[in-house]
FIKEKOL-938898 format. One record per residue (C-alpha): residue number from 1; residue in one letter; x negated, y negated, z. Coordinates in steps of 0.1 Angstrom, whole numbers, plus 5000, padded with zeros to 4 digits. Each point is the difference from the previous one (the first is absolute). Example, Ala and Ser with C-alpha at 12.3 -4.5 7.8 and 13.67 -1.06 7.14 Angstrom:
{rec 1; "A"; {4877; 5045; 5078}},
{rec 2; "S"; {4986; 4966; 4993}},
***
This chain:
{rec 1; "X"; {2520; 8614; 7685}},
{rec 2; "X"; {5008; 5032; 5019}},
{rec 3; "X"; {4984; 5032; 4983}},
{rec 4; "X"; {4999; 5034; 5009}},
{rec 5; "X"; {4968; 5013; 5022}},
{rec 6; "X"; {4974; 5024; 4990}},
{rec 7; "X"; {5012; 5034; 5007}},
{rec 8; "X"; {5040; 4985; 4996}},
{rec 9; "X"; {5005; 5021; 5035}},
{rec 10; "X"; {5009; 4994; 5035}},
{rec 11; "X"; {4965; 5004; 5008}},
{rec 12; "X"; {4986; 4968; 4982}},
{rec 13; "X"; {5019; 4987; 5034}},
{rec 14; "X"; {4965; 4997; 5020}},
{rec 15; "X"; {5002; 5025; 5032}},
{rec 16; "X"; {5026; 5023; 4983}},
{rec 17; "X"; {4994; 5033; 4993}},
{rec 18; "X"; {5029; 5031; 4987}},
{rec 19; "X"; {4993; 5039; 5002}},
{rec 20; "X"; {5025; 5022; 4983}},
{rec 21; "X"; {5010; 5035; 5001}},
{rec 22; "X"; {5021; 5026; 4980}},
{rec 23; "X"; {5016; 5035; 5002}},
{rec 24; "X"; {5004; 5011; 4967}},
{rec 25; "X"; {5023; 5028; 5011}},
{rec 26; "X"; {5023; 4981; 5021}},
{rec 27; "X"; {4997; 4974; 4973}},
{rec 28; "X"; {4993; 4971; 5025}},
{rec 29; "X"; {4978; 4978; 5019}},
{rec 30; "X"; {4991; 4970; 5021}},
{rec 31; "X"; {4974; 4970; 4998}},
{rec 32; "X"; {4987; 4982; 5028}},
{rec 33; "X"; {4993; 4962; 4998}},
{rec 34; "X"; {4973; 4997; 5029}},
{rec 35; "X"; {4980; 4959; 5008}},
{rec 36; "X"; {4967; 5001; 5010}},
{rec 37; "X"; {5012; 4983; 5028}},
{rec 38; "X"; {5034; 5004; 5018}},
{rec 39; "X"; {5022; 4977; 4981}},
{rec 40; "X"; {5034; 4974; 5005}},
{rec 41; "X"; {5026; 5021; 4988}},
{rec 42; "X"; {5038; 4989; 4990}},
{rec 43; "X"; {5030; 5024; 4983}},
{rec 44; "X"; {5030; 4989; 4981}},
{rec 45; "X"; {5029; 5028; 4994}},
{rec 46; "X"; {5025; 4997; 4975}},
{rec 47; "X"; {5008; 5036; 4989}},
{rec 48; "X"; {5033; 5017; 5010}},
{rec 49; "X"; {4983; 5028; 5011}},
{rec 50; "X"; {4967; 4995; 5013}},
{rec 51; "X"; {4976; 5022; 5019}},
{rec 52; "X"; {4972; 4987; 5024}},
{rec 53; "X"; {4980; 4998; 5030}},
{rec 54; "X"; {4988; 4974; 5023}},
{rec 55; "X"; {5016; 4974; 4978}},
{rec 56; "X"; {5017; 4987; 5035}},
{rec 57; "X"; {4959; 4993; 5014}},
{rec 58; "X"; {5001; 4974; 4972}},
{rec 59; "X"; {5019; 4976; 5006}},
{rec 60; "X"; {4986; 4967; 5010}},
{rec 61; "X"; {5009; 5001; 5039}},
{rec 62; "X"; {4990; 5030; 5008}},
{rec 63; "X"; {4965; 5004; 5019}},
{rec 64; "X"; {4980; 5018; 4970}},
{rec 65; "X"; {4991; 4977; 4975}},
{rec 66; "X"; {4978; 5019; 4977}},
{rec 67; "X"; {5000; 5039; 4987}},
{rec 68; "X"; {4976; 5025; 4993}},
{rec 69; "X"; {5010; 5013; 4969}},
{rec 70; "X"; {5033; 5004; 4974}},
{rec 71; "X"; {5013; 5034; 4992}},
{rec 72; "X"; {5023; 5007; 4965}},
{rec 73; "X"; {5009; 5031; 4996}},
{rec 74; "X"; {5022; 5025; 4983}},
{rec 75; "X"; {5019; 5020; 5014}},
{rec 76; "X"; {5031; 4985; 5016}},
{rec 77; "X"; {5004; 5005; 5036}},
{rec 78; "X"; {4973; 5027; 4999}},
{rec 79; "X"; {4976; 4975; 4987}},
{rec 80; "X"; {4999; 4976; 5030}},
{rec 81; "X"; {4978; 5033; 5016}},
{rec 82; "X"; {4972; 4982; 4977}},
{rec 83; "X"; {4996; 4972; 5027}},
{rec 84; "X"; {4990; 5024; 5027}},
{rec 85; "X"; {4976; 5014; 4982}},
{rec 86; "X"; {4982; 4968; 4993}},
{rec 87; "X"; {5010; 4991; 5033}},
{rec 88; "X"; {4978; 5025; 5019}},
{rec 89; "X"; {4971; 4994; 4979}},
{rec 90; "X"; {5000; 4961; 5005}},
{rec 91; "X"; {5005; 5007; 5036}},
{rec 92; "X"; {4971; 5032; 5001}},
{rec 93; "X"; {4979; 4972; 4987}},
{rec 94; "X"; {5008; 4976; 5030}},
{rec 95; "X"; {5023; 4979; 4974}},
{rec 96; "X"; {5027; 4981; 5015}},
{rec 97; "X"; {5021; 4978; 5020}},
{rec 98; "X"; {4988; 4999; 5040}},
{rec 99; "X"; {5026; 4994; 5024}},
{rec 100; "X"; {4972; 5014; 5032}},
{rec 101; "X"; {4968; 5000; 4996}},
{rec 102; "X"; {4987; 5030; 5021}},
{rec 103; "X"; {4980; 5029; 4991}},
{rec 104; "X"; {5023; 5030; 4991}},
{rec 105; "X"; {5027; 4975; 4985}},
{rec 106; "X"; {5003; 5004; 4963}},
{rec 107; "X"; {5010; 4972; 4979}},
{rec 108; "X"; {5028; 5001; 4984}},
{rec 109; "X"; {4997; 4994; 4962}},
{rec 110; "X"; {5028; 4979; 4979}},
{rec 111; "X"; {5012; 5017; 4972}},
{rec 112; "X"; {5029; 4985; 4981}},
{rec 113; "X"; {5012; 5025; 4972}},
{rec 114; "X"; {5031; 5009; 4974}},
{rec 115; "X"; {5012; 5027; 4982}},
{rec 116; "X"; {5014; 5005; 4964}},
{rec 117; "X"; {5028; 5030; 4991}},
{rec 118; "X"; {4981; 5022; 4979}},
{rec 119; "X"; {5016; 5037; 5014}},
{rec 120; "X"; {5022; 5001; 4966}},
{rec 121; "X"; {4970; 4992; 4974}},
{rec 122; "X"; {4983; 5037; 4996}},
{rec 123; "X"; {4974; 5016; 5014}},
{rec 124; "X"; {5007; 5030; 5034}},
{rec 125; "X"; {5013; 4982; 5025}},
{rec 126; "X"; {5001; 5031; 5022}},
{rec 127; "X"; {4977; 4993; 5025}},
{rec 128; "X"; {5022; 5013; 5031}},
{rec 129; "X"; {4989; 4987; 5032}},
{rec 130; "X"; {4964; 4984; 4983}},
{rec 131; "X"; {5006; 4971; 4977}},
{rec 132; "X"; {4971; 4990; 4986}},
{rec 133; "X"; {4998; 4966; 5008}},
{rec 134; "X"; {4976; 4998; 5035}},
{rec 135; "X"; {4972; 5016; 4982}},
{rec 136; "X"; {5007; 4976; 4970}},
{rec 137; "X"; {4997; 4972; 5022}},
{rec 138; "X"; {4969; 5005; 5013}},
{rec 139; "X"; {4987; 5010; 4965}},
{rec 140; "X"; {5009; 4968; 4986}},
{rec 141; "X"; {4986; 4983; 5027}},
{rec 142; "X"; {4967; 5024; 4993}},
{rec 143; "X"; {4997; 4984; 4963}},
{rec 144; "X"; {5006; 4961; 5005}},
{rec 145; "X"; {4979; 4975; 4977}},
{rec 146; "X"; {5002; 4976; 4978}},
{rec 147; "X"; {5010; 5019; 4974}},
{rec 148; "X"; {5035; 5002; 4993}},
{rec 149; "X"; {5019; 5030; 4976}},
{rec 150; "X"; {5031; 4985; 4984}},
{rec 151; "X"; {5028; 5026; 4986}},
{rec 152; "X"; {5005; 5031; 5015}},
{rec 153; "X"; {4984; 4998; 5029}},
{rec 154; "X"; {5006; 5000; 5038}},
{rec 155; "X"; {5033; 4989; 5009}},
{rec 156; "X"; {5010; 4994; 4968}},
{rec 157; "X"; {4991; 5037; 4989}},
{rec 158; "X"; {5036; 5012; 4998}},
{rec 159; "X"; {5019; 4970; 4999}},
{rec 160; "X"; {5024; 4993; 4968}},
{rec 161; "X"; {5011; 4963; 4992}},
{rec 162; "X"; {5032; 5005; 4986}},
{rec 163; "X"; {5002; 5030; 4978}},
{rec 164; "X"; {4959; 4989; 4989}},
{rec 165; "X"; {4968; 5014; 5018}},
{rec 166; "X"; {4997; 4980; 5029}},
{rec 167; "X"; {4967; 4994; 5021}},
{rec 168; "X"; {4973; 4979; 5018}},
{rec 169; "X"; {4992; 4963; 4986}},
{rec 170; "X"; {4978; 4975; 5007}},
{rec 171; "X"; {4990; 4963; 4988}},
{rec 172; "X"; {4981; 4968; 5017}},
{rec 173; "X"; {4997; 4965; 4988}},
{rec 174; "X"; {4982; 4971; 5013}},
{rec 175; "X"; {5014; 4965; 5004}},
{rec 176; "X"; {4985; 4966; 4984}},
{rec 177; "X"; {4987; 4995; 5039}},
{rec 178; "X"; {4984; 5032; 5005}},
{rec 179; "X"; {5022; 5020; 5020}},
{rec 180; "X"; {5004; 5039; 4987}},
{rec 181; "X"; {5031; 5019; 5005}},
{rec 182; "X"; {5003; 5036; 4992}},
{rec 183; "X"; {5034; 5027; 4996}},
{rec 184; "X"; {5001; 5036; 5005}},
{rec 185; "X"; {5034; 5017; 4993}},
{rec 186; "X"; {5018; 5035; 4998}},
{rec 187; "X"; {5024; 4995; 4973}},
{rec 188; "X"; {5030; 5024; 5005}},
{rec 189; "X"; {5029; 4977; 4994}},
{rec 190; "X"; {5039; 5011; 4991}},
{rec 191; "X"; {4997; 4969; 4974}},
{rec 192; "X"; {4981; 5001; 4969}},
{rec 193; "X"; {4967; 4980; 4995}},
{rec 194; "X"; {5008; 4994; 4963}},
{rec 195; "X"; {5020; 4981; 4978}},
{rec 196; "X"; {5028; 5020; 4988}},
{rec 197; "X"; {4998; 5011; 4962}},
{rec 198; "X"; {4961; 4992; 5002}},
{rec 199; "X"; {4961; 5012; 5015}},
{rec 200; "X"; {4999; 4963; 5012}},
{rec 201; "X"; {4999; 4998; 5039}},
{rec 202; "X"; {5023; 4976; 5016}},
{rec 203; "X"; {4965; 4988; 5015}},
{rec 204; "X"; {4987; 4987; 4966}},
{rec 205; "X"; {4997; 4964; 5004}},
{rec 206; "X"; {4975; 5002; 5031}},
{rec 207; "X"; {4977; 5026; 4981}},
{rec 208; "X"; {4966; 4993; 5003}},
{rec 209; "X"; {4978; 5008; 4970}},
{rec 210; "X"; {5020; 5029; 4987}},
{rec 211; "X"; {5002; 5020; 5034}},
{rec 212; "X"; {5027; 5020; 4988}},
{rec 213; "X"; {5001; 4999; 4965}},
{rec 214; "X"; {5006; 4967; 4989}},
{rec 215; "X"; {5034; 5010; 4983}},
{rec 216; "X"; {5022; 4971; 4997}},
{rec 217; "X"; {5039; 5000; 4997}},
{rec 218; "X"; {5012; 4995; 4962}},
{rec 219; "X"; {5013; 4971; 4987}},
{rec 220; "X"; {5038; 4994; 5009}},
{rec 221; "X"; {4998; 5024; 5032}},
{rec 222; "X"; {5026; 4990; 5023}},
{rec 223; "X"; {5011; 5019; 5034}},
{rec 224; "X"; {5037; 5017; 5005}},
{rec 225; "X"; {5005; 4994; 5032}},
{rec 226; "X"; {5012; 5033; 5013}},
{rec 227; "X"; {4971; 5021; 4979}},
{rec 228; "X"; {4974; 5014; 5024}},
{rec 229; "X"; {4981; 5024; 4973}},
{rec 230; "X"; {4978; 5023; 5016}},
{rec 231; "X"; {5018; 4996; 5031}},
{rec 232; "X"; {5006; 5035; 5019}},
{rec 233; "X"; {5034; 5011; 4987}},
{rec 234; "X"; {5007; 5017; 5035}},
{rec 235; "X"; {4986; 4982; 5029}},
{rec 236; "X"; {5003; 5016; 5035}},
{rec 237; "X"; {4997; 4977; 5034}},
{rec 238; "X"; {4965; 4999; 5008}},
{rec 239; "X"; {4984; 5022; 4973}},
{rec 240; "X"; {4983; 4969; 4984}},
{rec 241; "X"; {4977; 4971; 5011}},
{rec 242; "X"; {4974; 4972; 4990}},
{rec 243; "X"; {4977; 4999; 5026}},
{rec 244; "X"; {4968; 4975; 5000}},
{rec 245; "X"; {4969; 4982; 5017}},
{rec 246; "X"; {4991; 4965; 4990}},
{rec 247; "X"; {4965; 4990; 5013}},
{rec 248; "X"; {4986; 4963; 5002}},
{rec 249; "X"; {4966; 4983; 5014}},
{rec 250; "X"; {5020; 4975; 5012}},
{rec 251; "X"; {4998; 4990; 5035}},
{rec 252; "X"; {5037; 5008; 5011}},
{rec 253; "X"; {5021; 4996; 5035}},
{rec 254; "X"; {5023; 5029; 5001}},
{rec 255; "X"; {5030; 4980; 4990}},
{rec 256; "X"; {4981; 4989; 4970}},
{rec 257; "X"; {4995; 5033; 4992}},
{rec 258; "X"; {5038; 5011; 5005}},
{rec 259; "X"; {5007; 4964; 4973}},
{rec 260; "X"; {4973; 5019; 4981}},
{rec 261; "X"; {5018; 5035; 4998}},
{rec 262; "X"; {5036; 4983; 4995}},
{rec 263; "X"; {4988; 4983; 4970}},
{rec 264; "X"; {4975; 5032; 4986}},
{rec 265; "X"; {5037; 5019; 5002}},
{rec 266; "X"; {5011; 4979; 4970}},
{rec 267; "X"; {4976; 5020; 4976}},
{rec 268; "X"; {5022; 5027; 5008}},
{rec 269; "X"; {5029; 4979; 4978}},
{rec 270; "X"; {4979; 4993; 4974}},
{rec 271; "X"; {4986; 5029; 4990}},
{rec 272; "X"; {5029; 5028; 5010}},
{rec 273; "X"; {5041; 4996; 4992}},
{rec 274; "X"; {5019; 5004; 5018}},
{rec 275; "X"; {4979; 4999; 5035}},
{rec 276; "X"; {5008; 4999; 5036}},
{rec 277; "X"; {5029; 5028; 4995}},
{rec 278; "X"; {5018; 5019; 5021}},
{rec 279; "X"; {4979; 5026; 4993}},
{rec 280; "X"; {4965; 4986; 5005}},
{rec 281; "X"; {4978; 4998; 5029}},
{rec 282; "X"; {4979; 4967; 4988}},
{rec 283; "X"; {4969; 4993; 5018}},
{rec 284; "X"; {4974; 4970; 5001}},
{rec 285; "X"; {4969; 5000; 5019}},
{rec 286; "X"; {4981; 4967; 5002}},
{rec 287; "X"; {4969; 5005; 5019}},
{rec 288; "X"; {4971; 4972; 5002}},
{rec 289; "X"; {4966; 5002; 5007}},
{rec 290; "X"; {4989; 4960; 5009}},
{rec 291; "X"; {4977; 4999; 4983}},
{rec 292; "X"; {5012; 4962; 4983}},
{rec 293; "X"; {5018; 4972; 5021}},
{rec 294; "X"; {5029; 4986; 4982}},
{rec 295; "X"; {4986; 4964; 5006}},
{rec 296; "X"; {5019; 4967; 5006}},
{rec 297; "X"; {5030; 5006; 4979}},
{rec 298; "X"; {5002; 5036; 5016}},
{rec 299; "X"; {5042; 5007; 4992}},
{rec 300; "X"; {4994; 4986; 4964}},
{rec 301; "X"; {4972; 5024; 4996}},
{rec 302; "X"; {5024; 5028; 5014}},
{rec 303; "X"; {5023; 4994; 4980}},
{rec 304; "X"; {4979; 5004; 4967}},
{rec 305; "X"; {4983; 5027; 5013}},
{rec 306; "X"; {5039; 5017; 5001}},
{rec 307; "X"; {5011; 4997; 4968}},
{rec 308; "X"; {4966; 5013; 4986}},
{rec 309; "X"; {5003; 5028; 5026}},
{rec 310; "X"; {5035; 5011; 4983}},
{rec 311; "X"; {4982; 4994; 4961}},
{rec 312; "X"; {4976; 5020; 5012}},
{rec 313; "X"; {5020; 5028; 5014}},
{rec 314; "X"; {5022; 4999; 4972}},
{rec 315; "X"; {4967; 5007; 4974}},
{rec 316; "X"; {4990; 5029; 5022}},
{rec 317; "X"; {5038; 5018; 5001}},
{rec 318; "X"; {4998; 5000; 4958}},
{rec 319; "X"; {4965; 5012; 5000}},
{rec 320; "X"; {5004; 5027; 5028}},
{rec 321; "X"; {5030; 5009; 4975}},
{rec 322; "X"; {4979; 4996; 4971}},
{rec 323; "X"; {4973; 5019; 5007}},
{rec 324; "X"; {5017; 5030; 5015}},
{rec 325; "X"; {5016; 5002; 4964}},
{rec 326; "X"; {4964; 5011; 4986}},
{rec 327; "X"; {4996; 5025; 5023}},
***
């Protein structure tokens, strides 16, 4: 029987650490998903509207096959400023991919990231020709371990899901064979994450030991299909996003890992309606440390460790969303 892990974080992935960082002011933030070791890395985008960089260095024929670290930040466009600044730390610390090895060549460090829209949520955006996000980079970088803050916190520190408090979520599971999969994910969707009419989560029948409440739709409930809630009444292009990390121990070729990502994309649908708009910029990271070999029946094992990817990404949107409410 799958159950969640000990901290019910991305970190009970083993090799994974997250730093995170905030600027009250600004009212936003970033968190940094770093392996002890650089990592596989795959990407699926679904969003409209999305916002990244070095997505295109993941793909499974190109030359780099593993990354450095994952950036999520607020932010929009200004946010992607985040990578540098985690960037030149990795590479100050002689972190990186080496094309030359020769003294005075630095390496160059692979560092995959995505923004969410958060410009229209609060706080003094007026930050003229100095957005925050560099500094917050490196800052977030600066406070990785294995603990993990859920709520409003890093990138999720300004985000709204729907017309609700949005912000960062997290969740793991292990299967029946002893592989652990962990979700991070800045929840700032157009769509709602709750049942319309009720404070039950569209994510309810994956919940693992009351993660978010426990609440349960009443008896009769039934869905109109054109009700979206909590969905934002006035969604611009771009100005919301889901974006996410999905870590496993499994030993994964980056094609695997891209299967992995397509199918982790799927908690997106279960836990947020409607999803994959226009007006989203939906991101999944799948990154793997290989740690575990997937063993004789290796695209069986894949294909389990998928669908408990997307459960478990689905738990971790309705408790980022949960527990950004008590804040």
């Amino acid at each position: 029987m799958a159950l969640p892990v000990k901290n019910n974080t991305i970190t009970d992935v083993p090799g994974i650490k997250v730093g995170q960082s905030e600027d009250e002011r600004s009212r936003t933030g970033v968190t940094v998903i770093l392996p002890d070791e650089r990592a596989v890395c795959a990407v699926d985008v679904r969003g409209g509207g999305p916002g990244t960089r070095e997505t295109d260095a993941l793909a499974a024929h190109t030359l780099v096959d593993a990354v450095d670290a994952v950036v999520l930040s607020g932010g929009s466009s200004y946010g992607l400023a985040a990578v540098d600044g985690v960037a030149a730390v990795l590479g100050a610390r002689g972190q990186g991919f080496g094309l030359v090895e020769r003294p005075g060549v630095p390496k160059s460090p692979v560092v995959p990231g995505a923004i969410l829209y958060d410009l229209a949520n609060g706080g003094d955006k007026d930050w003229g020709e100095e957005p925050p996000y560099r500094d917050l980079g490196k800052q977030a970088l600066a406070n990785v371990s294995t603990e993990v803050s859920v709520g409003r916190f890093g990138a999720g520190y300004g985000a709204m899901a729907g017309s609700r408090q949005g912000g960062i979520g997290s969740a793991s599971i292990t299967s029946r064979d002893g592989f652990t999969l962990g979700a991070i994910v800045g929840v700032n969707s157009f769509g709602s994450v709750m049942m319309p009419g009720t404070d039950v989560f569209w994510a309810w029948p994956w919940e693992m030991e009351g993660e978010f409440g426990g609440q349960r739709p009443p008896a009769g409930w039934s869905a109109e299909p054109e009700d979206w809630g909590d969905a934002k009444l006035n969604p611009g292009a771009r100005e919301n996003t889901t974006i996410a990390c999905i870590a496993t121990d499994a030993a994964l070729a980056p094609a695997q890992a891209q299967r992995l990502a397509i199918m982790a994309q799927d908690g997106f649908a279960r836990a947020i309606r409607p999803v994959h708009t226009p007006f989203d910029g939906d991101v999944v990271f799948a990154l793997c440390t290989g740690r575990k070999p997937l063993g004789d029946a290796a695209e069986l094992t894949l294909a389990r460790l998928g669908s408990l990817a997307a459960d478990c990404l689905a738990r971790a949107i309705a408790r980022g969303v949960f527990e950004a409410s008590k804040a």
